[in-house]
C-alpha positions in Angstrom: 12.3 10.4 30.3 8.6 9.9 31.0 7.6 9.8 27.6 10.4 6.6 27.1 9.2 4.9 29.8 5.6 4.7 28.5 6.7 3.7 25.3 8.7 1.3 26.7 5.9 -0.7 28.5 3.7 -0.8 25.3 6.5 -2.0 23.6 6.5 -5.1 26.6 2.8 -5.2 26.2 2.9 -6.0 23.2 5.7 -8.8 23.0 4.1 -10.6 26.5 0.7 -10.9 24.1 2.5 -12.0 20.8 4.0 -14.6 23.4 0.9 -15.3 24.7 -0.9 -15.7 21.4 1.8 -18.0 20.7 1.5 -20.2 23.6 -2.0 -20.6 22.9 -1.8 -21.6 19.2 0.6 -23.8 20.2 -1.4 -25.1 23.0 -4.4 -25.5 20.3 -2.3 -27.0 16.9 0.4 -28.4 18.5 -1.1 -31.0 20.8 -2.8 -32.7 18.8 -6.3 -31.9 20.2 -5.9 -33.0 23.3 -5.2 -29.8 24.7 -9.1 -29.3 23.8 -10.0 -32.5 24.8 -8.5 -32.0 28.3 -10.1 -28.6 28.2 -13.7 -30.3 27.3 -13.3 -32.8 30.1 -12.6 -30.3 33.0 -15.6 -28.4 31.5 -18.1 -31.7 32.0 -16.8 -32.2 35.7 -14.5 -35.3 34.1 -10.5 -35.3 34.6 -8.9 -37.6 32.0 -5.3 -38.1 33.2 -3.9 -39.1 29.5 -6.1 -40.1 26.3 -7.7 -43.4 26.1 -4.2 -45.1 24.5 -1.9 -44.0 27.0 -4.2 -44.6 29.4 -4.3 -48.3 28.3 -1.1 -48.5 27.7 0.3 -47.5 31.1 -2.3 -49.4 32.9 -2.5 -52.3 30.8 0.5 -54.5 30.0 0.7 -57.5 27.3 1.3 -60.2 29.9 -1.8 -58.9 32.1 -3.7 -59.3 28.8 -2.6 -62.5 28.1 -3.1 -64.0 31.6 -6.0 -62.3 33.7 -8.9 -61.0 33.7 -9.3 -57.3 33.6 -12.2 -54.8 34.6 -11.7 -51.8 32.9 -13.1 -48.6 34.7 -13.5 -45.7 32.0 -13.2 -41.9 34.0 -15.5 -40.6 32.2 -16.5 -38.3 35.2 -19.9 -38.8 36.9 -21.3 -41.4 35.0 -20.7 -45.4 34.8 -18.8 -47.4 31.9 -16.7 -50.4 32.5 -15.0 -53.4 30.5 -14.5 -57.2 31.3 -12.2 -58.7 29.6 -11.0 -62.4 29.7 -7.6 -63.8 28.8 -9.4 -65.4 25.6 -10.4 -62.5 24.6 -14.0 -62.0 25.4 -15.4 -58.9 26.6 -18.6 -57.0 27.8 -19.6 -53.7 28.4 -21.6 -52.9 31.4 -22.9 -48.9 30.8 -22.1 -46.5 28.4 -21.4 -43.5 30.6 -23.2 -40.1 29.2 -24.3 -38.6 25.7 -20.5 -36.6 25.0 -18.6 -40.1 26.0 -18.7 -41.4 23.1 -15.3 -41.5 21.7 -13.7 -42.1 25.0 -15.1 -45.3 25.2 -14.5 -46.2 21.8 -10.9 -45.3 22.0 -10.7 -47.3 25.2 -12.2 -50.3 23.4 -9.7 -50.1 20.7 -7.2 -50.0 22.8 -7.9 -52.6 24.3 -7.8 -54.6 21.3 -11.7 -55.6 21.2 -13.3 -54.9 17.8 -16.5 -57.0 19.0 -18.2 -57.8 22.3 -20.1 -60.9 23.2 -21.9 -58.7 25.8 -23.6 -55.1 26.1 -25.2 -53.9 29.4 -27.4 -51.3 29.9 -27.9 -51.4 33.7 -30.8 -49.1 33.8 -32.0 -46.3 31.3 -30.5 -43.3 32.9 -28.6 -40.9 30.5 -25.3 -41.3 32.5 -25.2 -45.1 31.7 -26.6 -45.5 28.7 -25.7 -42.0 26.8 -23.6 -43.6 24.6 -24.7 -46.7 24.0 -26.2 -46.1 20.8 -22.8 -45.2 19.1 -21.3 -48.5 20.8 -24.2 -50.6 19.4 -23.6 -49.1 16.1 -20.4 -49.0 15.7 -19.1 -52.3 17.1 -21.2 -56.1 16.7 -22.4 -57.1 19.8 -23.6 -60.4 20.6 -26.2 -60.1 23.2 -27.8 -56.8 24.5 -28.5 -57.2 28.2 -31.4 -55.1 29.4 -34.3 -54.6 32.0 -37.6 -54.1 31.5 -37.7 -50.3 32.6 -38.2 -48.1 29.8 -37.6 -44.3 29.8 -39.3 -41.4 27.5 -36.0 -39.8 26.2 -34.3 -39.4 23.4 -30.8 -41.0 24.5 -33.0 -44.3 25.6 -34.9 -43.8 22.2 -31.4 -43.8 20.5 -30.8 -47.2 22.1 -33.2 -48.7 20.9 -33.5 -48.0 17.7 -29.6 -48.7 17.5 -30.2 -52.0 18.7 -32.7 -52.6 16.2 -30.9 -51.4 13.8 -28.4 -53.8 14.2 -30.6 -56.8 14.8 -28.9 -56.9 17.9 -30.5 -60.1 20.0 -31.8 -58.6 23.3 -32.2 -60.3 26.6 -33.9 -58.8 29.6 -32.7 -60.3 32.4 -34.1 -60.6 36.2 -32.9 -61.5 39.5 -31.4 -65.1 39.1 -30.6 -65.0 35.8 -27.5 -66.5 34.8 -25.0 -66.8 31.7 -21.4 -67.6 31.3 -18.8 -65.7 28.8 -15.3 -66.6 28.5 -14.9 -68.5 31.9 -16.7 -65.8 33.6 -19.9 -67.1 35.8 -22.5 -64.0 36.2 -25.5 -63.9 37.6 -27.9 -61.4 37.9 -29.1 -60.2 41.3 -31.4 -57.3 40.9 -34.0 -55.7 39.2 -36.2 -58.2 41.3 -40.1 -59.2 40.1 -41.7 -56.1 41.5 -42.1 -52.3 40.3 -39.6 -50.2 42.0 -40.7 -45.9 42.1 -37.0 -44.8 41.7 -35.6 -46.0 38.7 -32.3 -46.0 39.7 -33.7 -49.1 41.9 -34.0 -51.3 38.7 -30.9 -51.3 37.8 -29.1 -54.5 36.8 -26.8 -56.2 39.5 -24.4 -58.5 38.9 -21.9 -61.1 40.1 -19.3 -62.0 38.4 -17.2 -64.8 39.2 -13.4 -65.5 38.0 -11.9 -68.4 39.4 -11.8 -68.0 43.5 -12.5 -64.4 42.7 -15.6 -62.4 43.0 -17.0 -58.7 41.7 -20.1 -57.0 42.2 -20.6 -54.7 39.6 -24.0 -52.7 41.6 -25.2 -49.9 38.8 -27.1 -47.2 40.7 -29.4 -49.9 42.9 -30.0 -47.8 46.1 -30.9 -48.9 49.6 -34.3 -51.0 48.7 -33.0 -52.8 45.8 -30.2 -53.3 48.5 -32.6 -54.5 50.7 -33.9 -56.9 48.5 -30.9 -58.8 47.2 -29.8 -59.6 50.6 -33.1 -61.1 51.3 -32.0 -63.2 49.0 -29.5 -63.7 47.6 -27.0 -62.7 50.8 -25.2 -66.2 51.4 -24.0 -65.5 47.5 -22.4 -62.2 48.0 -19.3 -62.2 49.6 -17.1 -60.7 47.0 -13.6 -59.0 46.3 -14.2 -56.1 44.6 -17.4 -53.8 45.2 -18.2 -51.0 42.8 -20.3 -49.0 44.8 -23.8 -48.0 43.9 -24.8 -44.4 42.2 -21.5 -43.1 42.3 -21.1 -42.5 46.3 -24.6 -41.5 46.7 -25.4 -41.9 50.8 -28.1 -44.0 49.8 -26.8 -46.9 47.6 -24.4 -48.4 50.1 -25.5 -49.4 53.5 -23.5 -51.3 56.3 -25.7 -54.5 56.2 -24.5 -54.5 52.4 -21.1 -54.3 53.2 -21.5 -56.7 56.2 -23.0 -59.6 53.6 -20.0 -58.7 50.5 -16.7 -58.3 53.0 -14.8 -56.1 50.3 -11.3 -55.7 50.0 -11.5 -53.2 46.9 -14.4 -50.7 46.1 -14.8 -48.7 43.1 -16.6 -45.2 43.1 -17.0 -43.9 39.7 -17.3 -39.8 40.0 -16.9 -36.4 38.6 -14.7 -34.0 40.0 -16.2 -31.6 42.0 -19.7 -32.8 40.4 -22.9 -30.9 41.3 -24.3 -33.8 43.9 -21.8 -33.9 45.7 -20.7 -37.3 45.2 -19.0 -39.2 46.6 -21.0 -38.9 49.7 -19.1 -38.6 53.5 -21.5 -41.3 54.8 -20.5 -43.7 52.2 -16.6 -43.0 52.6 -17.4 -43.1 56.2 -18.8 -46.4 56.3 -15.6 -47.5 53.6 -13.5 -46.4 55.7 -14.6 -48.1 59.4 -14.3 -51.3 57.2 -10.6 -50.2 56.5 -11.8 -51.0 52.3 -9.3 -50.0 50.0 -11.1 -47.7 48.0 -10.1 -46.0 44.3 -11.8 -43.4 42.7 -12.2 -42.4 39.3 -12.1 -38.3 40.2 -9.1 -39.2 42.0 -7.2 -42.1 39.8 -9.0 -41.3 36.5 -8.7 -44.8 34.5 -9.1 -48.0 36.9 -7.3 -51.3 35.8 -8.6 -54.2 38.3 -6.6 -57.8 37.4 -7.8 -61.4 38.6 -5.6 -64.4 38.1 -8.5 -66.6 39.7 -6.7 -66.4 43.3 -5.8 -62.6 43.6 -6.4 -59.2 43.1 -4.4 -56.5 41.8 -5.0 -53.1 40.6 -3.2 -50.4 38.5 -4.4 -46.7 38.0 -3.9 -44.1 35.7 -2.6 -41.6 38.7 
């Protein structure tokens, strides 16, 4: 009887791992990738709820694209890429998130139905907003590349550039108090200021944009300086809607004297799950939360759908 019963239990072994094998080719072949994909995002601290279509797709409705504008937060974890797009059909890119985002953010941009952009913004040179912005410049025309000054000695910035030169992309470098208009969008440029910051997250490029009666400020990684420094000056001109917060969370890129000057209703925070800094930061959920700000995050809600009609604000997310 013993002898059965041992042979028995091999005999189970062996179907549970057949079964197993099974589930895992399926698993592999049968999802069409994005089993791996899913797998690959976990891996780089980002949580992708669906791919880049069904993202759009749930989030992202033909009458919304027809009728408002739309900012268009990518989860691609803790790094920074966004999309405006106007009823007409313009559209900018402000960051390209990290070196392995590539396709996410072209899928997203297909999605969304834009094969060009009148705009690309590289907010500062840090490899988690400009990472991929190479492969964007390359592989869809761009009308105007928006930059700073601040240079960086790495291959990803090297990769931008030459991409953009490639292309014969026109560049701009822009400065506080710059302004241009896209598409019935007003933006102005309130940071890097005319002075040499250490920390370069502190040169990142800030910007207002205006839609209708509606207001964003869209804040890269500027950090309590640069913070400083805008509402020296340009204070009376920031009292906004929506706030995507500086550096991800970071303790140090949103103060309450910034949130006392831009009155919020909506703040963005665009972070990996259970990243390696930490982010984002008690003290700046803290401070969120004595101003009672709604506030999404991309760890949380993955893809980020943010509509303006002019008048109001409404917001869709991909959980």
């Amino acid at each position: 009887m013993a002898r059965r019963k041992r042979k028995s239990t091999a005999a189970n072994l062996v179907i549970a791992l057949i079964c197993l094998l099974i589930l895992v080719l399926f698993l592999v072949f049968g999802s069409h990738g994005t089993f791996l994909s899913n797998l690959g995002d976990v891996w780089n601290n980002t949580v992708n709820y669906g791919t880049a279509e069904q993202n759009v797709a749930a989030l992202v409705t033909l009458e919304k694209e027809q009728t408002d504008l739309l900012l268009y937060v990518i989860d691609t974890g803790n790094s920074d890429s966004m999309v405006l797009r106007t009823p007409d059909g313009h559209a900018i890119l402000v960051d390209a998130a990290d070196n392995d985002d590539r396709q996410r953010i072209l899928d997203t941009l297909k999605a969304l139905g834009i094969e060009k952009l009148d705009a690309a913004v590289a907010t500062h040179p840090d490899a988690d907003h400009i990472g991929s912005m190479d492969d964007v410049l390359l592989n869809i025309p761009v009308a105007t590349f928006y930059r700073t000054s601040k240079t960086a000695k790495t291959k990803t910035y090297d990769n931008m550039v030459d991409a953009a030169e490639q292309k014969q992309i026109p560049v701009t470098y822009v400065t506080a108090g710059d302004t241009f208009s896209i598409g019935g969008l007003s933006l102005k440029v309130l940071n890097p200021q005319d002075k040499k910051y250490d920390d370069t997250n502190n040169s990142s490029i800030v910007l207002l944009v205006e839609y209708g009666e509606t207001s964003f400020l869209l804040s890269g990684d500027a950090e309590e300086e640069a913070i400083a420094d805008m509402l020296g000056e340009f204070a009376p001109d920031m009292d906004i809607d929506v706030l995507k917060i500086g550096h991800h969370g970071s303790h140090n890129a949103t103060t309450e004297e910034l949130l006392d000057a831009t009155t919020p209703n909506l703040a963005i925070i665009t972070c990996g799950e259970d990243n390696d800094y930490g982010h984002p930061h008690k003290e700046t959920l803290d401070l969120l939360g004595e101003d009672n700000i709604t506030t999404l995050r991309t760890d949380e809600k993955g893809d980020i759908a943010i509509f303006s009609d002019g008048t109001d604000i409404t917001y869709k997310t991909a959980a």
